[in-house]
C-alpha positions in Angstrom: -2.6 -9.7 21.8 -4.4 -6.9 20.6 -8.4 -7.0 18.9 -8.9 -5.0 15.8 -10.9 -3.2 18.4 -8.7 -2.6 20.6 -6.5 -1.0 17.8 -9.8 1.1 16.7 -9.3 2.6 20.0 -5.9 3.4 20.4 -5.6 4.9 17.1 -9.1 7.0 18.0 -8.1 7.9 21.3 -4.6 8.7 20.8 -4.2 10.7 17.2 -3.8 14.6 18.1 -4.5 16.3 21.5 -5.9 19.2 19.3 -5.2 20.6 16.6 -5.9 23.9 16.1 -4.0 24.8 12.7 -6.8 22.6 11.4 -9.8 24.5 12.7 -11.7 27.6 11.0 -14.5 28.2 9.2 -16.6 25.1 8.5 -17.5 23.8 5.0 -20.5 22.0 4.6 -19.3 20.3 0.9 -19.1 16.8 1.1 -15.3 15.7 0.6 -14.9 12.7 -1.3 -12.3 10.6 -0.9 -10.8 7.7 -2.5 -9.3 5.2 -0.1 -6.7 2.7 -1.8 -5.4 1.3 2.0 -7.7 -0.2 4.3 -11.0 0.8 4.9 -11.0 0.3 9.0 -7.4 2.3 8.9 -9.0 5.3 6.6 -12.5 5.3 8.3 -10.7 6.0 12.1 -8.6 8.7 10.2 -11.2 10.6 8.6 -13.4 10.3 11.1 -10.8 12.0 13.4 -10.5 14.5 11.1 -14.3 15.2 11.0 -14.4 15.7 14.5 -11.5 18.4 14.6 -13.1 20.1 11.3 -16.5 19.2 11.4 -15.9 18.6 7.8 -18.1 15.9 6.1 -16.6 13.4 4.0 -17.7 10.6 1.6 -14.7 7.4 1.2 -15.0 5.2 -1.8 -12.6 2.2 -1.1 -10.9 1.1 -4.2 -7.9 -1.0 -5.3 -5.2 1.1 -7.2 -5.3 -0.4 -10.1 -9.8 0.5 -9.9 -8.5 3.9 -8.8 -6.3 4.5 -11.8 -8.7 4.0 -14.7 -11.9 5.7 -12.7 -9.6 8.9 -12.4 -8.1 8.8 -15.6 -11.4 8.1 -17.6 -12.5 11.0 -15.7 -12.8 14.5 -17.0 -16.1 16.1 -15.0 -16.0 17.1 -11.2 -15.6 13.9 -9.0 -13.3 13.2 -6.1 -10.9 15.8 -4.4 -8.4 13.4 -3.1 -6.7 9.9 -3.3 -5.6 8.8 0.2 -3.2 6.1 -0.1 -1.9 3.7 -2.8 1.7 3.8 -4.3 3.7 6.9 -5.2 3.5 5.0 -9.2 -0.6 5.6 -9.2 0.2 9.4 -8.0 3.1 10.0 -10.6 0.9 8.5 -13.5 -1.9 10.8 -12.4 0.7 13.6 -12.3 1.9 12.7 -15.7 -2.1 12.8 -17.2 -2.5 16.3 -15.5 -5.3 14.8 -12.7 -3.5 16.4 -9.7 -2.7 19.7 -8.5 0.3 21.0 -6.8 -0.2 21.2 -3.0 2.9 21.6 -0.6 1.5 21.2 3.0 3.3 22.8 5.7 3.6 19.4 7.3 5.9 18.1 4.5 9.2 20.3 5.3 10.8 17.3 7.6 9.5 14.6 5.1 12.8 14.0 3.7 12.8 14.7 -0.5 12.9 10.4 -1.5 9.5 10.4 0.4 7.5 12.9 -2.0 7.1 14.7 -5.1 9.5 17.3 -6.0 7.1 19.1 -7.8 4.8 19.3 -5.2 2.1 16.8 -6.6 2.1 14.4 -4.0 3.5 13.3 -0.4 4.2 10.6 1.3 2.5 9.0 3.9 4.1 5.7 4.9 6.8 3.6 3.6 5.9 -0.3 2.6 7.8 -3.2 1.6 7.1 -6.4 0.0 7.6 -9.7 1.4 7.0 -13.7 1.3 4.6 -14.6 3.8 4.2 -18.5 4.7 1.6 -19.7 7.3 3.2 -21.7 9.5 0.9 -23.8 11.0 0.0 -24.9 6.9 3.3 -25.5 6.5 4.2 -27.6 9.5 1.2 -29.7 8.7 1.6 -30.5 4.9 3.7 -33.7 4.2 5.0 -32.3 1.0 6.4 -28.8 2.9 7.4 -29.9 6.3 11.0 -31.2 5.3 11.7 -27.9 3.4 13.7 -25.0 4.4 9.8 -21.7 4.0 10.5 -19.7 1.1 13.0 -16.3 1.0 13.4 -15.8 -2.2 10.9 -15.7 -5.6 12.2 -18.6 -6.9 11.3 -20.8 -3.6 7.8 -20.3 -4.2 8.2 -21.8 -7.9 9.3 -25.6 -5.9 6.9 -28.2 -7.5 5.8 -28.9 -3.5 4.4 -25.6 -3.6 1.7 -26.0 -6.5 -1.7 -24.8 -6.2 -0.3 -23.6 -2.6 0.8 -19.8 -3.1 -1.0 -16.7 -4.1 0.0 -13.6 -5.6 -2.0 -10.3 -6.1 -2.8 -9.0 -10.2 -0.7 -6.5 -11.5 -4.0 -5.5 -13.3 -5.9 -4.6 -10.6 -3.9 -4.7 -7.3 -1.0 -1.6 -6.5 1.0 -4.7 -4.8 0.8 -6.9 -7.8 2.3 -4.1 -9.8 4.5 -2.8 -7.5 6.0 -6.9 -7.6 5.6 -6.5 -11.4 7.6 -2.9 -11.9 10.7 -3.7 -8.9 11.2 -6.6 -10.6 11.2 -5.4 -14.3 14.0 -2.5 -13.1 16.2 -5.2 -11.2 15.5 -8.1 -14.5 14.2 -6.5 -17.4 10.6 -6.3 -18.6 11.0 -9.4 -20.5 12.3 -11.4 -17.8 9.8 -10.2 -14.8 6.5 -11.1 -16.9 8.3 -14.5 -17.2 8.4 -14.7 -13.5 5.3 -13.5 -12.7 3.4 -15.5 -14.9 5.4 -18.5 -13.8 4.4 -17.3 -10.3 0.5 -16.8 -11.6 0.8 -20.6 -12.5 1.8 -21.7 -9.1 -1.0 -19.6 -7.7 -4.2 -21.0 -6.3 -5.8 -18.0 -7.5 -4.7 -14.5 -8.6 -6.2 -12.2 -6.0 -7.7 -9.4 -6.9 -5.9 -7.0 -3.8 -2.8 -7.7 -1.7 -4.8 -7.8 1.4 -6.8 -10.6 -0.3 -3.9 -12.5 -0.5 -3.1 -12.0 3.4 -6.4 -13.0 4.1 -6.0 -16.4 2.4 -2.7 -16.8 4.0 -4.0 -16.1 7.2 -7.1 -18.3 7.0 -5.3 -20.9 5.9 -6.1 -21.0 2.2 -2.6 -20.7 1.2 0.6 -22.0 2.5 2.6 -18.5 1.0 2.3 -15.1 -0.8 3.8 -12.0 -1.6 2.2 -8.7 -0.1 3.1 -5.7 1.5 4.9 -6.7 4.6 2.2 -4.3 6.8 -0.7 -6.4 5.8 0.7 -10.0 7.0 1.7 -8.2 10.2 -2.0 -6.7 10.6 -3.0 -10.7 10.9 0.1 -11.9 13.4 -0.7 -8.9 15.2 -4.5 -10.5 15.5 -2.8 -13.9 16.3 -1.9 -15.7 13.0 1.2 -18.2 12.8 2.4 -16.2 9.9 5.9 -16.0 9.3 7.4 -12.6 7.0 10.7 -12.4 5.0 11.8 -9.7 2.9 13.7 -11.2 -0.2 16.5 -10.3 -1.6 16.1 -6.5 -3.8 12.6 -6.7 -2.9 10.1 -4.0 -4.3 8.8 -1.2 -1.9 5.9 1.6 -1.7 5.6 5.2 -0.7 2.3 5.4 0.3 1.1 8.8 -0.6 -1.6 11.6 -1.1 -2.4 13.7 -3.7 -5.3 16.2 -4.6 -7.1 15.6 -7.7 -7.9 19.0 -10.1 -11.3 17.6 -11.1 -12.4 17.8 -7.6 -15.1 20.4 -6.2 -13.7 20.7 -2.8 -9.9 21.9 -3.1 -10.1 23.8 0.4 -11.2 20.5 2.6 -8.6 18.2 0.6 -6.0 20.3 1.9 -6.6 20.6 5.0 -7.4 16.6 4.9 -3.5 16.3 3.4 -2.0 18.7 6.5 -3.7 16.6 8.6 -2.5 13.1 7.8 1.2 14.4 7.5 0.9 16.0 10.9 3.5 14.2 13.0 1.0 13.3 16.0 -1.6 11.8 13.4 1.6 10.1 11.4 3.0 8.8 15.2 -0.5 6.9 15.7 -1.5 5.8 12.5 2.1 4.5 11.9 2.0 2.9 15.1 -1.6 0.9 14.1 -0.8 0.3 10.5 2.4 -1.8 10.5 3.9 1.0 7.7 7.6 2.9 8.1 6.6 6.4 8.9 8.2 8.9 6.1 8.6 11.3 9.0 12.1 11.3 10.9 12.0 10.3 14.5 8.7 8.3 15.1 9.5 4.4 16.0 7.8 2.2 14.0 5.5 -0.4 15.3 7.1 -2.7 17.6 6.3 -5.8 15.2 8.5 -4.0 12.8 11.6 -3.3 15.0 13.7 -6.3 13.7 13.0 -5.9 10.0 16.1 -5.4 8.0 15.3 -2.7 5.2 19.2 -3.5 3.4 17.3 -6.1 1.1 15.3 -3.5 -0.7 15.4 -2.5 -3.9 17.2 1.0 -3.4 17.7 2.0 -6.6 13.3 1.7 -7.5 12.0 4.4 -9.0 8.2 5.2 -8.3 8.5 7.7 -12.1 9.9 5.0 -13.7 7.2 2.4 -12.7 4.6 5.1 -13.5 5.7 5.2 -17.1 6.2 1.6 -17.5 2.7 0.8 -16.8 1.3 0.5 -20.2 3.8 -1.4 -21.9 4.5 -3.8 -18.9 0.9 -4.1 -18.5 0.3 -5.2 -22.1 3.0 -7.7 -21.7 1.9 -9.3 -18.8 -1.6 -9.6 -20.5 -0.3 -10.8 -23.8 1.9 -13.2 -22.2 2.0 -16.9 -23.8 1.9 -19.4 -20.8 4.1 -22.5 -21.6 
């Protein structure tokens, strides 16, 4: 079984053998970057990309739903570009003129569900959620060890399972709103607050970011949670008895980039965006990061090979979501818990 250092390595030795469409004149400006995936993933990528630039950079990790009102309160020069987090967060920033158009000469294979038609933003890596149940928890708790784990919503709503889940906050977390927005376009607003909230009362705690919730799971701390499907697998890849299921019309993510107007260093964030859709940069990280790769003919990770993608949600609309936000928000928030 792999170490998170071993994967550090892999993903170091192996992205590029040289890129050379990337090189030219230096630039000294600090590029700052905000990082809505994980900060061990985006620290081995940008470093990568310092060492074939020489470009500096500066990473500020942030949820999405942090991301989205620090750029949006934001009208004086701050950062260049937002690596990562849901094609939603993009779109919204789109719609409150934050980004610039960018088209990258990397993004011609990308096929056209995987990024902005406007040229806003591009994908980067295809998510989906899932039900994650530890199975070592489960086996051992006299209440859940005569039931059939959880593969839909409404299993984790079974009295047995009180106090014993954990979902992330549409507030703050792009995976609690991501469950929040695929549900209200396959139920109605109305009827996915009701869920969620229902699902917020069976919680343990409402984390704060979806990886926080696979770190519970993982540890222990909960027998099941909904996350992206990428961030159980990081922990079964580091030896975790966690078992994944992707329930029926589940929601999904295009994780994406996108170049912010506000920023002061327009000529590094491009090059930064050719250089994660590159297709040897997208074959490695894909391979390290337990995402779908948006670019056609890389495998994904082998953990991945027998996940069925028929149970998504086809017919989600990352614009839709985007334009939701507020008034799905306000409902969750507004909510009156039985």
């Amino acid at each position: 079984m792999w170490t998170k250092a071993l994967v550090f390595l892999v993903i170091v030795g192996c992205i590029g053998l040289g890129y050379s469409f990337f090189t030219g004149p230096k630039n000294n400006q600090t590029l700052k970057v905000y990082l809505i995936f994980q900060e061990d993933e985006g620290r081995v990528l940008l470093e990568k990309f310092k060492k074939e630039t020489g470009q500096p950079y500066e990473m500020i990790r942030m949820s999405s739903g942090e991301a989205s009102y620090h750029l949006l309160s934001m009208n004086k020069t701050g950062p260049d570009v937002v690596l990562g987090g849901s094609a939603d967060l993009h779109e919204h920033l789109k719609n409150s003129g934050k980004l610039i158009r960018y088209v990258s000469v990397q993004q011609k294979e990308i096929p056209a569900q995987y990024k902005d038609k406007e040229g806003y933003w591009t994908g980067m890596y295809m998510g989906a959620l899932a039900i994650g149940v530890n199975r070592k928890v489960w086996q051992q708790d006299p209440q859940l060890s005569p039931l059939p784990q959880p593969r839909r919503l409404e299993d984790l709503l079974r009295p047995e399972l009180k106090g014993k889940i954990d979902i992330p906050d549409p507030e703050t977390s792009g995976t609690g709103y991501t469950l929040l927005a695929s549900l209200a376009q396959q139920r109605g607003e109305d009827e996915a607050v009701r869920l969620m909230q229902a699902l917020k009362k069976q919680s343990a705690s409402t984390a704060f970011a979806g990886i926080t919730s696979a770190q519970r799971l993982a540890v222990g701390d909960a027998a099941a949670v909904v996350n992206f499907l990428g961030d159980q697998l990081r922990f079964t890849n580091s030896g975790y008895d966690i078992d994944s299921y992707i329930p029926p019309q589940a929601g999904w993510e295009i994780g994406a980039v996108s170049i912010l107007k506000n920023g002061g260093n327009a000529e590094a964030a491009k090059k930064l965006v050719d250089f994660v859709l590159s297709r040897n940069v997208q074959t490695d990280y894909m391979n390290v990061a337990f995402s779908f790769p948006v670019l056609p003919g890389i495998a994904p990770n082998a953990l991945l090979a027998h996940v069925k993608l028929e149970n998504l949600l086809h017919s989600y609309r990352f614009d839709v979501a985007a334009r939701q936000r507020e008034t799905l928000l306000g409902k969750w928030k507004s909510f009156k818990v039985e």
